[in-house]
C-alpha positions in Angstrom: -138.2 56.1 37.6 -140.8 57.1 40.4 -142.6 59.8 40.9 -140.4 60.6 43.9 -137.4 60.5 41.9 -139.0 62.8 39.3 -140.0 65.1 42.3 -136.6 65.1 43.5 -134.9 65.6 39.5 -137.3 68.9 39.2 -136.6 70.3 42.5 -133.0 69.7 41.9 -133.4 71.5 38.4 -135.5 74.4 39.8 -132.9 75.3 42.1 -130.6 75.4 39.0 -132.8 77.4 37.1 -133.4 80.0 40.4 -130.0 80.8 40.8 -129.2 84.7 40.9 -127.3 86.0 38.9 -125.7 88.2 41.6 -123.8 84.9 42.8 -121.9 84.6 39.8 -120.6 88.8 39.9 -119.7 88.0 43.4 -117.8 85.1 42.8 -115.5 87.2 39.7 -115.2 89.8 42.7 -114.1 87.4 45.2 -112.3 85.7 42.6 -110.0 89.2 41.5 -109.4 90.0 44.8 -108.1 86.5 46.1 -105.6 87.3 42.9 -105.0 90.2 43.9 -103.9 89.4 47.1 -101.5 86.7 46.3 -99.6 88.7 43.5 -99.1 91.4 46.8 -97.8 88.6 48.6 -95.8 87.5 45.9 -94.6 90.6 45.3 -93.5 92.0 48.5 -92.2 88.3 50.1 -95.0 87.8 52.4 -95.7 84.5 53.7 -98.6 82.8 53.5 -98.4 80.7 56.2 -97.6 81.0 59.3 -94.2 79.2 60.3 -93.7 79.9 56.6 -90.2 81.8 55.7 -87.4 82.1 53.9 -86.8 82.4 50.3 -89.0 79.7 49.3 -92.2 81.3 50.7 -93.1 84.2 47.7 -94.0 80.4 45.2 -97.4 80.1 47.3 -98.4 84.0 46.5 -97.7 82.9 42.5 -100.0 80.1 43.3 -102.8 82.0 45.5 -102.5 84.5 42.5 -102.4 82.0 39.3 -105.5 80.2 41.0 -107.2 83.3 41.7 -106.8 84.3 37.9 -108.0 81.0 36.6 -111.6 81.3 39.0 -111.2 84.7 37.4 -111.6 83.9 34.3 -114.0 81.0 34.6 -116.1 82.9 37.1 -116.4 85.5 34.3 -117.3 82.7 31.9 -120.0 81.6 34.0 -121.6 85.3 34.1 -121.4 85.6 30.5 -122.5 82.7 29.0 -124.6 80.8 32.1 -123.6 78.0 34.4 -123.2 75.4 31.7 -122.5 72.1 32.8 -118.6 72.2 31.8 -117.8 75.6 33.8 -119.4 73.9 36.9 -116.9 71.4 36.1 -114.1 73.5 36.2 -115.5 75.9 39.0 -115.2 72.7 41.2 -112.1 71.4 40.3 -110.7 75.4 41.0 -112.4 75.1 44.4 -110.5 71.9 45.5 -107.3 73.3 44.4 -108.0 76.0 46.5 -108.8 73.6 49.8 -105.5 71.5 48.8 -103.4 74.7 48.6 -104.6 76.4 52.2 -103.9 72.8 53.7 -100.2 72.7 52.6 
């Protein structure tokens, strides 16, 4: 290993180690309220989407509100016991799921 590639592991680490603590409350918050919004939208029958309708339309609030749950939980996870290397895990895999269902 180099000493660049040392340079580059401990900046990468002191970010890591820098990261507020804030950022983790404000994901739970974001995280509730992005549940919250799909169980309304679930509830009352609003679409989602756009050219969305029909009966079919109140399955994507259950989702927006199931994923909003899960980065609930983990978010809260993350706030009490640190961003340990298997929450970041799941954190991102949440965060792709969430891309992949706005797309559909």
């Amino acid at each position: 290993m180099t000493s660049a590639e040392r340079t580059a592991k401990a900046r990468w680490s002191a970010w890591w180690q820098r990261w507020p603590c804030w950022v983790a409350r404000a994901t739970v918050l974001w995280a509730v309220l992005y549940a919250g919004f799909g169980l309304v939208c679930a509830l009352t029958g609003t679409s989602l989407l756009y050219h969305g309708g029909g009966s079919g339309a109140s399955w994507l609030g259950w989702a927006v509100m199931t994923l909003g749950v899960s980065a609930a939980v983990v978010s809260g996870a993350v706030v009490v016991y640190g961003l340990r290397p298997a929450l970041r895990v799941l954190l991102l895999v949440l965060g792709r799921r969430s891309v992949k269902l706005s797309y559909r």
